[in-house]
Structure formats: structure tokens, C-alpha cells
C-alpha positions as CSV (number, residue, x, y, z in Angstrom):
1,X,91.5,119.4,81.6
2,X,90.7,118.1,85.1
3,X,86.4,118.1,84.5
4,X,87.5,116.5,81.0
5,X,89.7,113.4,83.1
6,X,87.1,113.3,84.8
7,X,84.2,112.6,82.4
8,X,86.3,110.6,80.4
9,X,87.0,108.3,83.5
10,X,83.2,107.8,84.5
11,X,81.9,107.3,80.7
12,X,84.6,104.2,80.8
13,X,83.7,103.3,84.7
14,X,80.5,103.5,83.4
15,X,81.0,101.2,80.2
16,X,82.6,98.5,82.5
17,X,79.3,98.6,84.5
18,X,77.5,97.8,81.6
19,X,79.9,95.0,80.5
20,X,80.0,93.4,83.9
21,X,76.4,93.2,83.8
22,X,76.6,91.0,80.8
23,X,79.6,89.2,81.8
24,X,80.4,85.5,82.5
25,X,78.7,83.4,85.6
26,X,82.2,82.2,86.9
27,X,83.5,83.6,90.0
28,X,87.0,85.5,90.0
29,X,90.2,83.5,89.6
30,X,92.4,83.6,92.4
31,X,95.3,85.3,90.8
32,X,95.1,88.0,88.3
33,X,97.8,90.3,86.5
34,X,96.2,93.5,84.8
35,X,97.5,96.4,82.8
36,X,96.0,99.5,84.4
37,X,95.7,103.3,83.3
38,X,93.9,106.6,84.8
39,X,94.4,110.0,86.1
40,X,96.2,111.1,89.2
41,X,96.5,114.7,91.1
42,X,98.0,116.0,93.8
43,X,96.7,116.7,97.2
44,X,97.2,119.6,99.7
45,X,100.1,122.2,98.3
46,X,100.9,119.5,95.5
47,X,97.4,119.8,93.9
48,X,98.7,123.5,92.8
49,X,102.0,122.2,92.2
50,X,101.6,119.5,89.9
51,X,98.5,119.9,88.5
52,X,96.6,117.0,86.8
53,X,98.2,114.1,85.1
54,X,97.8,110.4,83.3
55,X,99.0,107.1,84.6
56,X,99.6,103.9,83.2
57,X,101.1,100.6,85.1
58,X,101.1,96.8,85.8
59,X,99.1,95.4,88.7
60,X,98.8,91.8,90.3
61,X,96.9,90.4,92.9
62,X,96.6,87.0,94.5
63,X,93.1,86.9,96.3
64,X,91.9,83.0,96.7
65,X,87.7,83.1,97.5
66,X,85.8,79.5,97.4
67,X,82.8,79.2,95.7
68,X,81.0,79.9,98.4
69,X,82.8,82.5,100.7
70,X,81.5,85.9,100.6
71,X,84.6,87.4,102.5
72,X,88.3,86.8,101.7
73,X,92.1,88.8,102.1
74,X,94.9,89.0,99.5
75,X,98.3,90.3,98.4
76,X,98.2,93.3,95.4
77,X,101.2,94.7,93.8
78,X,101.4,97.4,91.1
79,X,104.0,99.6,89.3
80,X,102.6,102.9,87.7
81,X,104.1,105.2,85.6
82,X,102.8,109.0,85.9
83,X,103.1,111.9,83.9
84,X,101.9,115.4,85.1
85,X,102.2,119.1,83.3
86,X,103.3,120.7,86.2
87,X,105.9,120.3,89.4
88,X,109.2,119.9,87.3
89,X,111.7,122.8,88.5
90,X,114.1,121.6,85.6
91,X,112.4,119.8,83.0
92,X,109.2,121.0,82.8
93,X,107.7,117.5,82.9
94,X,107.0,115.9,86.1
95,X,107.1,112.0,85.9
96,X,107.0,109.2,88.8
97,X,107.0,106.1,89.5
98,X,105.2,104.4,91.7
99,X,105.4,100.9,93.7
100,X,103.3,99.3,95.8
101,X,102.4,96.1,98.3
102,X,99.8,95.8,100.5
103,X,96.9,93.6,101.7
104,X,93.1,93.5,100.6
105,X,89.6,92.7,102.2
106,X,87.2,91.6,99.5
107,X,83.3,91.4,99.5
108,X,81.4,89.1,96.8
109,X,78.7,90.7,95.6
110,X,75.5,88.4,94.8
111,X,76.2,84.3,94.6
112,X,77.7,83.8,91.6
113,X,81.5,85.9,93.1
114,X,82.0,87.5,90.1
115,X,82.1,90.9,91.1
116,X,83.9,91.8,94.8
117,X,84.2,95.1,96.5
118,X,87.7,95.7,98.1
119,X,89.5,97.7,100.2
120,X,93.3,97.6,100.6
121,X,96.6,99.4,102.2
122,X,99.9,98.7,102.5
123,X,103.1,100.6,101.6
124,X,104.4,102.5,98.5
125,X,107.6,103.6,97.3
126,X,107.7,106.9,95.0
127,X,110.3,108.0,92.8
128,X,110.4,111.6,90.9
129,X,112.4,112.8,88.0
130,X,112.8,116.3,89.6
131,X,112.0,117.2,93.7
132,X,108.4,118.0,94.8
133,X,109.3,119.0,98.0
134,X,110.7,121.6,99.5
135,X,113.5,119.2,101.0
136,X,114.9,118.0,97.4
137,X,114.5,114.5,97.8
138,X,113.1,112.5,94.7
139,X,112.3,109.5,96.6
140,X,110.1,109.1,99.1
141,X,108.2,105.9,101.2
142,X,104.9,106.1,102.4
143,X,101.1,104.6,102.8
144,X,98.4,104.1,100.7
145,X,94.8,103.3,100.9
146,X,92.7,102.0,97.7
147,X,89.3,100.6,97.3
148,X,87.4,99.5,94.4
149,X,84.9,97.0,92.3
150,X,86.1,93.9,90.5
151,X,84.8,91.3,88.2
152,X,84.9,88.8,85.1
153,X,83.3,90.0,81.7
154,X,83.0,87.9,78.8
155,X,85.0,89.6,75.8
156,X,83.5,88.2,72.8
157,X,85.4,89.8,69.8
158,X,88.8,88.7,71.6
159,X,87.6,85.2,72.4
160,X,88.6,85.3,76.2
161,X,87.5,86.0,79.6
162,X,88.9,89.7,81.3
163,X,88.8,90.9,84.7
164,X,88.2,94.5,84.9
165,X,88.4,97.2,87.8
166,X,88.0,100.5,88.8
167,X,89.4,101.7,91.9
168,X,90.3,105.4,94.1
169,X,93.9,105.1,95.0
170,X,95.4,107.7,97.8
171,X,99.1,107.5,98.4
172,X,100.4,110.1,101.3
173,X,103.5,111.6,100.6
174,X,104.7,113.6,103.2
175,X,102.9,116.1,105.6
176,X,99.1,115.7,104.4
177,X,100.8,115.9,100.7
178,X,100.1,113.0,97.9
179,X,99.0,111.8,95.2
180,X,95.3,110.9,94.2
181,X,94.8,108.8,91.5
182,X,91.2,107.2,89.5
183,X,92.4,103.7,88.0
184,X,90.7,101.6,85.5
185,X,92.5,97.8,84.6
186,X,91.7,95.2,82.3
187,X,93.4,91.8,82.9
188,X,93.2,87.8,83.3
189,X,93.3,85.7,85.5
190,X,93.8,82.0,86.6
């Protein structure tokens, strides 16, 4: 299942490529609001423990970059829903949410500005249907760190503009412990 995830996520980061290669000459509005979706694992003991899982969420950013600036900062917020196989002690089915603010640095890459490279952190707050801990707490507040390629595509058989992105996401838990998730988002923007 996990070399599956996998594949599937780098034949669609791979398609998006392709797509921004093609995609419109305008550079990236500065506020956006995109539905995302992925896979997410565990890391250290919780890579055993919950196994490999899906994710899908909400994510908004507010990044303003002139026409001609090649660096810039913004604000992201997302909510994302996860469901994993493993971890439950009671109902078999681990699911979390997950949400999260923090700042990002963006790079424009080329002249036109629509495509950035970004890195971001900020803070998280994690909520679990059942404990994945040994302490029994289902909620838990930590950081994360996330980087990731942006840009504008042209989506001719819808009629509109999207921004897409993929991005690593790495949200620590507690003790070395979290979550490690491969997201994917398709949105607009103004």
C-alpha cells in the first residue's frame, strides 16, 4: 500500500508539472483558498503504529508578491482530515484532525512569478479519535515545517484559472513522534 501512495502521488505531482508548464503567463494572486488531498504516515514508533493513511482538507494562504519581487513572506492556514488503518486501540480506525498557522518564505521562479518555491512553519493543533500515545491524550499542540512548488495553470475544459501545489508537510507530535504527510491542492485565487 505505501510504494502504491506513493506512485500514485508522483504520477499526479508529475501531471501538475506538465500542466504548469503549459499554464497561464500571470503571476500568482495574492490570496488563494485550495482544497487539498494526499497521504500521510507516521514517524518514529508511530510509523509502526499507524501505518499509512489518506488526507483530505482546506488550505488558505495570503502571500502578496509585486510583479517584480522575486522574494516575499505570507500567512497559510489549513484543516485536514486524516484517516489511517492502524493506531485505533478501540475503533479500529484511526482518524485526526489537523490545524494549522504559520508563516511562509516564497521564491519566484523565472520572470513571469507564476510558479514560487516555499518554505513555511508555524504551529499545529492535532486532535485524535482514539490515543496514540502512551499518555492517553487525544489532543496534542506542536510544530510543523512544510515546503513546496506553487503556480497558476490554465484549465481549459472548466473555463478558469487554478493554482495548484505539491508540498512535504512534517508535523512533530511529541518526542521525535509525528506525522508525515505528501499533499497535492488545487484552488483559486484573487
Amino acid at each position: 500500500m505505501r510504494r502504491t501512495t506513493l506512485a500514485a502521488g508522483a504520477v499526479a505531482a508529475a501531471t501538475l508539472a506538465t500542466l504548469a508548464v503549459h499554464g497561464a503567463a500571470e503571476p500568482l494572486p495574492a490570496g488563494r483558498l485550495s482544497l487539498v488531498g494526499g497521504g500521510k504516515t507516521g514517524t518514529g514508533r508511530l510509523a509502526n503504529d499507524i501505518g499509512m493513511g489518506y488526507a483530505f482538507g482546506f488550505e488558505a494562504q495570503y502571500a502578496p508578491m509585486g510583479p517584480t519581487q522575486r522574494l516575499g513572506w505570507g500567512l497559510s492556514w489549513s484543516t485536514v482530515w486524516s484517516t489511517f488503518g492502524g493506531g485505533a486501540r478501540v475503533s479500529g480506525t484511526l482518524s485526526m484532525v489537523e490545524m494549522d498557522l504559520g508563516l511562509r518564505a516564497r521564491v519566484a521562479l523565472g520572470a513571469q512569478g507564476n510558479q514560487v518555491l516555499w518554505m513555511g512553519g508555524g504551529g499545529a493543533l492535532l486532535r485524535t479519535n482514539d490515543p496514540i500515545l502512551d499518555d492517553d491524550r487525544r489532543s496534542h499542540v506542536g510544530p510543523f515545517g512544510a515546503a513546496g512548488i506553487e503556480g497558476r495553470v490554465r484549465l481549459p475544459w472548466l473555463g478558469w484559472r487554478a493554482i495548484w501545489g505539491v508540498s512535504a508537510r512534517y508535523g512533530l507530535i511529541a518526542d521525535g513522534q509525528g506525522t508525515l504527510g505528501l499533499l497535492l491542492s488545487l484552488g483559486a485565487g484573487s
